[in-house]
C-alpha positions in Angstrom: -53.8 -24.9 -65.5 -53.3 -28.6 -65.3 -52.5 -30.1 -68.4 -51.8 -33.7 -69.8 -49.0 -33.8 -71.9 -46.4 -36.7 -73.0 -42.9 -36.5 -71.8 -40.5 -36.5 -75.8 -37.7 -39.0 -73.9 -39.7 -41.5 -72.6 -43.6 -40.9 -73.7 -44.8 -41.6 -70.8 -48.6 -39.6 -70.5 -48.3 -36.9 -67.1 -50.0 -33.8 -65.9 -48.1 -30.3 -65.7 -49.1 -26.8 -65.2 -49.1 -25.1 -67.7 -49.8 -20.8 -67.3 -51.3 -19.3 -70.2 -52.8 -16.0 -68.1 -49.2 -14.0 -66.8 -51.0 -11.2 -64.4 -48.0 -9.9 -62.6 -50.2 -8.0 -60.3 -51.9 -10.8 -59.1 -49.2 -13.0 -59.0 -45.6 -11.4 -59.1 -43.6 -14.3 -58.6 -44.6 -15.2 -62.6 -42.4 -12.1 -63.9 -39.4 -13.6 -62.0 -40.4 -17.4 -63.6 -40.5 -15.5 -67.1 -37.2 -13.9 -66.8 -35.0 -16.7 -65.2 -36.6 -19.2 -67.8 -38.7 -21.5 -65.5 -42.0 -20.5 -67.1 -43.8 -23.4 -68.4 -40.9 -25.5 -67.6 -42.3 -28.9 -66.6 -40.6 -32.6 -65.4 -41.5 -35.9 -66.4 -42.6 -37.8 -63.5 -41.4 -41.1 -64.9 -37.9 -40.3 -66.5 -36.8 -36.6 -64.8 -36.9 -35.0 -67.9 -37.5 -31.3 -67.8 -39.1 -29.6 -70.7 -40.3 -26.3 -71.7 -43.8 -26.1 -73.2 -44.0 -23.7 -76.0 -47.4 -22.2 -76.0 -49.2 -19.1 -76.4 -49.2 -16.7 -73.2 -50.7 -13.2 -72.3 -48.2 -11.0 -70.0 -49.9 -8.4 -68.1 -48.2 -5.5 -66.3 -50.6 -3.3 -64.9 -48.1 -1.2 -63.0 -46.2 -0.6 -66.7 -49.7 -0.7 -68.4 -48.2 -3.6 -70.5 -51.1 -6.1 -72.2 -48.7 -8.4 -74.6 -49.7 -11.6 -76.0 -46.9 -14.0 -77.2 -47.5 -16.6 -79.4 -44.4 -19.4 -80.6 -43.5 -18.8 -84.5 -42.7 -22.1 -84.4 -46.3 -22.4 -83.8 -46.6 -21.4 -87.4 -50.6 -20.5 -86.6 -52.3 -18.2 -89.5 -53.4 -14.8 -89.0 -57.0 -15.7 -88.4 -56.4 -18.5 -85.9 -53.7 -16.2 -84.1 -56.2 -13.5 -84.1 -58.6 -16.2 -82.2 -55.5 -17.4 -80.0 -55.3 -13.8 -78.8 -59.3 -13.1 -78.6 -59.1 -16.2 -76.1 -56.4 -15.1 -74.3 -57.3 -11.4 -74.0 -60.9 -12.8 -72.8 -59.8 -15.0 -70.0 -57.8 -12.6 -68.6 -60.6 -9.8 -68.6 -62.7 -12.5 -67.0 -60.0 -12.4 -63.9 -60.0 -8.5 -63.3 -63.0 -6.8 -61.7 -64.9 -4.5 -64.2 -63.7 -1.5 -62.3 -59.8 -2.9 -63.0 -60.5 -2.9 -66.5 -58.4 -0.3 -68.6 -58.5 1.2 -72.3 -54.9 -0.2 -72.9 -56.5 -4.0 -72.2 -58.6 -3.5 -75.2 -55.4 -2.9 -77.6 -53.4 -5.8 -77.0 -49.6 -6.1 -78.3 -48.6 -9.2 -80.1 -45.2 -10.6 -79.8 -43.6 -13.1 -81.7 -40.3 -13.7 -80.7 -39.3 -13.9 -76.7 -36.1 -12.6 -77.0 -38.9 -9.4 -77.7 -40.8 -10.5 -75.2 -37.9 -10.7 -72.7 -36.5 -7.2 -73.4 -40.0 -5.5 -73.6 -40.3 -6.7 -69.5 -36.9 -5.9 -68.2 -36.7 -2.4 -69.4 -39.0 -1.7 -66.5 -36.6 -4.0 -64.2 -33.4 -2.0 -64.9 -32.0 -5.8 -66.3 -29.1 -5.1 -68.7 -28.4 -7.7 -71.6 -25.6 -8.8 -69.8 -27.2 -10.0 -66.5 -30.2 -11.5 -68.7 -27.8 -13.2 -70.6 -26.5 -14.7 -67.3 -29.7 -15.9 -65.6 -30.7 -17.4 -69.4 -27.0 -19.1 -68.5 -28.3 -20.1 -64.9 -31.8 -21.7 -66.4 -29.6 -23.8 -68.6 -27.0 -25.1 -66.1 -29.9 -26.1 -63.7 -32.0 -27.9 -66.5 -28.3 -29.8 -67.0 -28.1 -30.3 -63.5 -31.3 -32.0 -63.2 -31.1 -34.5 -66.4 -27.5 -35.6 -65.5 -25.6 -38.6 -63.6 -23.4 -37.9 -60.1 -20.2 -37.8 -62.2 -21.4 -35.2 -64.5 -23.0 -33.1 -61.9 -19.5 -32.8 -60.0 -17.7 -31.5 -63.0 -20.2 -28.7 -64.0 -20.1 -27.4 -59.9 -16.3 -27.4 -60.8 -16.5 -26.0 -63.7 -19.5 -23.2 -63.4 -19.0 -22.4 -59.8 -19.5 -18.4 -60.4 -22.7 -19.7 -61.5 -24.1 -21.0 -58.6 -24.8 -18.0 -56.3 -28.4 -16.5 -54.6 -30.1 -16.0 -57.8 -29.3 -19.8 -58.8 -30.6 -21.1 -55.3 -33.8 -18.8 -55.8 -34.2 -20.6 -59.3 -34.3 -23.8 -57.7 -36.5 -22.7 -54.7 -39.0 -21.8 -57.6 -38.7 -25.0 -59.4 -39.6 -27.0 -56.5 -42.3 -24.9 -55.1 -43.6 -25.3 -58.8 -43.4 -29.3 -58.3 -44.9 -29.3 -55.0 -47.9 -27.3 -56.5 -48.8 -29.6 -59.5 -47.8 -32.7 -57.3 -44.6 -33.8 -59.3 -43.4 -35.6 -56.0 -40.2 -37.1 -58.1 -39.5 -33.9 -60.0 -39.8 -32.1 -56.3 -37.4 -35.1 -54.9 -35.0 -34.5 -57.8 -35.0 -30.7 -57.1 -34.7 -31.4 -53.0 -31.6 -33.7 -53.6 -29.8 -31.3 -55.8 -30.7 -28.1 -53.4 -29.3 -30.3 -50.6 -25.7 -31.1 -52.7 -25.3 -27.6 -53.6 -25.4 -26.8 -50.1 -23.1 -29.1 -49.1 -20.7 -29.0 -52.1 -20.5 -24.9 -53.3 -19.4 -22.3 -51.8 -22.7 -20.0 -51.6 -24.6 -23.1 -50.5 -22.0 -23.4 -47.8 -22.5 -19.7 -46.7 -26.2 -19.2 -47.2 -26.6 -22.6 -45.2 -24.5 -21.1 -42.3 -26.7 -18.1 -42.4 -29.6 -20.1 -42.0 -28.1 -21.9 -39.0 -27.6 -18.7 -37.2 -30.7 -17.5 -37.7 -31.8 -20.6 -36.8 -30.1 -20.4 -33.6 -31.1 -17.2 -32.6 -34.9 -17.6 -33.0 -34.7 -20.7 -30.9 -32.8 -19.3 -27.8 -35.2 -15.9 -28.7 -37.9 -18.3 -28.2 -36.2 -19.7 -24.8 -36.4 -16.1 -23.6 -40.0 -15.6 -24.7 -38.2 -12.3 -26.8 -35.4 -10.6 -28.3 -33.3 -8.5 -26.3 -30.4 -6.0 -27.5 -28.0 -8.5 -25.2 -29.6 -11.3 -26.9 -28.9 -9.9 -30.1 -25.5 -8.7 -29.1 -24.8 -11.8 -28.3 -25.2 -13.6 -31.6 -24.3 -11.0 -33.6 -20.4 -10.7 -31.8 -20.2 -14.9 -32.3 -21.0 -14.2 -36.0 -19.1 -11.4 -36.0 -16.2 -12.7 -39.0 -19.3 -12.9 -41.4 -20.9 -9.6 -42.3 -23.8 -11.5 -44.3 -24.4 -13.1 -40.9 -24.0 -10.4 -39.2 -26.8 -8.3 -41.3 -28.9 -11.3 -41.2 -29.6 -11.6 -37.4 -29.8 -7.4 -37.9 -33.0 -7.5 -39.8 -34.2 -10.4 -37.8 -34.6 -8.3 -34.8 -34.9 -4.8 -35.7 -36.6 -3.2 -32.7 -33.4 -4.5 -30.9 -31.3 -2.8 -32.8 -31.2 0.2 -30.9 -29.7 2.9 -28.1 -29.5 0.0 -25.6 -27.7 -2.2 -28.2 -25.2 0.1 -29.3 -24.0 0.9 -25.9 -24.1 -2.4 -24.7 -21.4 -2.9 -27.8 -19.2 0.1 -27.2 -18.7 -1.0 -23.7 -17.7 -3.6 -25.0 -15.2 -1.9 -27.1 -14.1 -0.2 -24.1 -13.6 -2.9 -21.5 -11.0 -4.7 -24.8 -9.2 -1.6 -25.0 -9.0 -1.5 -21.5 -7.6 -4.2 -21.1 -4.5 -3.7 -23.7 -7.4 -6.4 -26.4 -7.2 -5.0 -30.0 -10.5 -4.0 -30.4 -10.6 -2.9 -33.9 -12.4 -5.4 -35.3 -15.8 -4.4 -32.8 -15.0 -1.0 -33.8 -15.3 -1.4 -36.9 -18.3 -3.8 -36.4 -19.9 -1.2 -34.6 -19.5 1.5 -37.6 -21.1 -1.7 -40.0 -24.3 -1.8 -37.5 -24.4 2.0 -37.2 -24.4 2.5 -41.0 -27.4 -0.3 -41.6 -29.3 1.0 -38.7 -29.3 4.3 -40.9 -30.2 3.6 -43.7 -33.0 0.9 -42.0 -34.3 4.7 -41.1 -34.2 6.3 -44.4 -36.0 3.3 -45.7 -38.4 3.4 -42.9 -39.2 7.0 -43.6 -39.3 6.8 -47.6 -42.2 4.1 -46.5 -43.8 6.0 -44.0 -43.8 8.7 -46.4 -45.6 7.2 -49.2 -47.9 5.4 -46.8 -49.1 8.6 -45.8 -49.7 10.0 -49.6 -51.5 6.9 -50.1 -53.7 7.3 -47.3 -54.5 11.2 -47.6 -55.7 10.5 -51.6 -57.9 7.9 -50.7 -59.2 10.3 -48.0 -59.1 13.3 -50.2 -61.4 11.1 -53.0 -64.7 11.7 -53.7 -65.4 7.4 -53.5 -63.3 6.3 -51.0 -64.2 2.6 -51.4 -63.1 3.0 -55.0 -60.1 4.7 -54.0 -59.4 1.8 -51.8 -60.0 -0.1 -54.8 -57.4 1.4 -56.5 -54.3 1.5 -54.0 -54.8 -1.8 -52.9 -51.4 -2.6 -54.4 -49.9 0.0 -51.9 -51.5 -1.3 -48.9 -48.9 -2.9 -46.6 -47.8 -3.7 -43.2 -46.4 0.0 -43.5 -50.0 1.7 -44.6 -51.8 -0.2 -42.1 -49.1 1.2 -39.3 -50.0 4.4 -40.6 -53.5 4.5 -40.9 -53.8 2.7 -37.3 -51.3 5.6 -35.5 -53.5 8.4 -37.5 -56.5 6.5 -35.4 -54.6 6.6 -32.4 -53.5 10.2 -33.0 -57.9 11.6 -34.1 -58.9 9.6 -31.0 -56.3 11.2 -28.3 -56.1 14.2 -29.7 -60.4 13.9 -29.4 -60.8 14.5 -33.0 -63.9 12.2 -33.1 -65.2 12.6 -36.5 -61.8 12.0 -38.2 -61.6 9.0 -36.2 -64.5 7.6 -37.4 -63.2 8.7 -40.9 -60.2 6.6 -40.5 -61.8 3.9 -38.6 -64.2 3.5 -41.7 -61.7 2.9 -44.2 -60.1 0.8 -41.8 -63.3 -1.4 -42.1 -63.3 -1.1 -45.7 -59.7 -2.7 -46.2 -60.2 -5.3 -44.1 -63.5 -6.1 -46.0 -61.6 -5.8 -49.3 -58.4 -8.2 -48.2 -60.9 -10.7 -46.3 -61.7 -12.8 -49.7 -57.8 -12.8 -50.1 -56.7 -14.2 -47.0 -55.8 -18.0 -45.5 -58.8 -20.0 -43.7 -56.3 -19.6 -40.9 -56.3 -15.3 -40.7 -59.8 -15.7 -41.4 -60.7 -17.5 -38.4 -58.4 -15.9 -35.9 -60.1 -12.4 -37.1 -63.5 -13.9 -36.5 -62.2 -15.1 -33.4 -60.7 -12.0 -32.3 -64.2 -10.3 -33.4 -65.9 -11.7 -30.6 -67.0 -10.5 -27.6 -66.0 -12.9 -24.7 -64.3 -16.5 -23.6 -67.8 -17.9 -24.2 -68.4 -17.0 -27.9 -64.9 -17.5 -28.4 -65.1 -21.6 -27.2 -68.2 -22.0 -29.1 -66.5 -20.7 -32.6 -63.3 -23.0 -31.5 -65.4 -25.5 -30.6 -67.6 -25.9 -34.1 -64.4 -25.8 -35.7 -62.3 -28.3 -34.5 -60.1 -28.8 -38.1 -58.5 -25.8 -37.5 -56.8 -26.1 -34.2 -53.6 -27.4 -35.7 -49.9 -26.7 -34.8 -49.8 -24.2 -38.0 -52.8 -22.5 -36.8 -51.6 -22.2 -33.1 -48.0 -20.7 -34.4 -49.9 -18.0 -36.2 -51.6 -17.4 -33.1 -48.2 -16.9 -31.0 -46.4 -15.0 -34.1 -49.7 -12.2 -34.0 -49.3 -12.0 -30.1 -45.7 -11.1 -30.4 -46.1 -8.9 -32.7 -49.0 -7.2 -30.3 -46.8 -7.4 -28.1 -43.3 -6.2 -29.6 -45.8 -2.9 -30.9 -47.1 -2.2 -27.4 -50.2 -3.6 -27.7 -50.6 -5.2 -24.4 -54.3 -5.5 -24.5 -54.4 -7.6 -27.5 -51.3 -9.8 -26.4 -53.1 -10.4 -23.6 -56.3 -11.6 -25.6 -54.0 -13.6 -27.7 -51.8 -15.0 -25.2 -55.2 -16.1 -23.5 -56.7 -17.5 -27.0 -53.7 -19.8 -27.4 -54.1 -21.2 -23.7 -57.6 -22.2 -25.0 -55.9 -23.8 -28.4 -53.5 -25.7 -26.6 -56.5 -27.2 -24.1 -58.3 -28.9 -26.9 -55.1 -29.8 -29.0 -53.8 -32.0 -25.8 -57.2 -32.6 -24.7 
């Protein structure tokens, strides 16, 4: 929540957010802000100073089952108005949860006093040893420093803590200024933007992560060119990034579906045509055993979710409510469920098992009516959209709403037809392609 508080360096008056209600199923970015100490960590607007807010918090886990509420000692509240602190806390959280979400271990809330506590009580579910807490408390620190000192200063503790600054670090600041942006600290964000921009330029994992980004970069734009990606495409890129494995995997799980039978001969002719012609070709050999060994496990890891995909959907159909089953796994329901559920459609309605297509069709309906509430203006309107019958309806929605027919909302548009179109879907790419012709029209009109 937004709250006015009064920067201790400079007393200037300023709003921050402030989080009181931790629900790491709602929200699972917050565990990561606990544990790498930018949890209530706020920046005075005037001077740049960062400070941490100490205040009472409730943490809640459902995965883990863990209800904990911490409140400062150096608070030093008594018993009876820590006992209403916790009431409070326990209460507004309830009030966030639908009555059906409520469980018996909400009603028995743990107290905890000391964060260290609080700290080691979370990462026991997150396989987090002392030692790698000890370095992201480590990482919190250097940043805060980072942020509160002069050019001069700044140089010497990228010299000096360099094994410091790697992806975790990054994703710290990433946090910070998504934080900023949030609650509308526009000099703590400029602050954060600045330093993001020297540690790319001045450390060595800013130096590689920002290559990475550039080849990516790269290869979405020319992907775009070619309205798709190709294996040769990918082939391509991958041999001219070839001397940086992170690179290398990068543009990999960029393009997936390209990955494939086509790619890897494409490659070992390749490999041929060098040795042919007297060229060491070890090093695309042993690219080729790198690619081979990532495109395997990408297939075990494909098939683990596949697998639990299809236990989740055949106990929600094997429940007696299946709305409230729904309910229940909505945690588990992904990109990878929704594959599932759709080719087990496919399958009733090819195979002409009617009535279990109407089975599956039904809970279909019943996700999409539960995620709806959850979802952008922007996924919202393209489904209503999409709902519609023909060009006509579909001009007269577009045309009452003439706010959303932005760039952002025409990118969506494009990114949902190539995936329609990347999954075979040619009917729907069609539709899409055909909806974005319409966008385009009024945008330029």
């Amino acid at each position: 929540m937004q709250t006015q508080l009064t920067c201790p360096a400079c007393q200037s008056p300023f709003m921050g957010e402030v989080y009181q209600i931790l629900d790491v199923g709602l929200r699972p970015e917050m565990k990561q802000m606990l544990l790498t100490g930018t949890l209530n960590v706020v920046q005075c607007p005037a001077c740049g100073t960062a400070t941490r807010i100490s205040t009472p918090f409730l943490y809640h886990d459902p995965e883990h089952e863990h209800f904990l509420v911490y409140v400062p000692m150096e608070m030093g509240v008594g018993q009876s108005d820590q006992e209403a602190i916790i009431g409070q806390l326990v209460r507004q959280a309830m009030d966030q949860l639908p009555a059906e979400e409520r469980r018996g271990y909400m009603f028995q809330p743990q107290t905890i006093l000391s964060m260290q506590t609080l700290l080691d009580t979370v990462l026991e579910t997150e396989g987090v040893t002392p030692e790698m807490l000890a370095r992201q408390r480590g990482q919190s620190e250097l940043l805060q420093t980072l942020l509160e000192s002069d050019r001069e200063t700044v140089d010497q503790l990228l010299a000096a803590r360099a094994d410091e600054i790697d992806e975790q670090f990054f994703a710290m600041v990433g946090m910070l200024a998504e934080t900023a942006e949030q609650s509308g600290q526009n000099e703590a964000l400029l602050n954060l933007t600045n330093l993001r921009a020297k540690l790319y330029r001045d450390t060595e994992t800013g130096q590689r992560l920002e290559a990475q980004q550039l080849a990516i970069h790269a290869f979405n734009r020319e992907a775009k060119a070619a309205e798709g990606v190709s294996p040769e495409l990918l082939l391509k890129h991958i041999l001219a990034n070839r001397k940086d494995p992170d690179i290398v995997e990068a543009l990999a799980m960029a393009a997936i579906p390209a990955l494939n039978y086509e790619f890897f001969l494409l490659l070992s002719e390749r490999i041929e045509k060098r040795e042919r012609s007297g060229i060491d070709a070890s090093d695309f050999v042993a690219l080729r055993e790198r690619l081979l060994a990532l495109q395997q496990e990408i297939d075990r890891q494909s098939r683990q979710v596949l697998e639990r995909a299809s236990q989740t959907l055949q106990a929600i159909l094997a429940a007696k409510d299946i709305g409230q089953a729904i309910r229940d796994n909505l945690d588990k329901i992904d990109d990878g469920f929704m594959y599932v559920l759709s080719a087990s459609i496919s399958q009733a309605e090819e195979s002409g098992d009617s009535e279990q297509a109407q089975v599956l069709i039904a809970v279909y309906e019943m996700i999409r009516e539960e995620l709806e509430p959850e979802l952008p203006q922007e996924i919202h309107l393209l489904n209503q959209i999409m709902s519609l019958d023909d060009d006509a309806e579909r001009r007269r929605l577009l045309d009452e709403m003439p706010e959303m027919q932005t760039p952002e909302f025409l990118e969506l548009v494009q990114a949902v037809a190539g995936q329609a179109a990347d999954s075979g879907r040619t009917d729907l790419s069609e539709q899409l392609n055909h909806l974005q012709a319409m966008i385009q029209a009024r945008m330029t009109a």
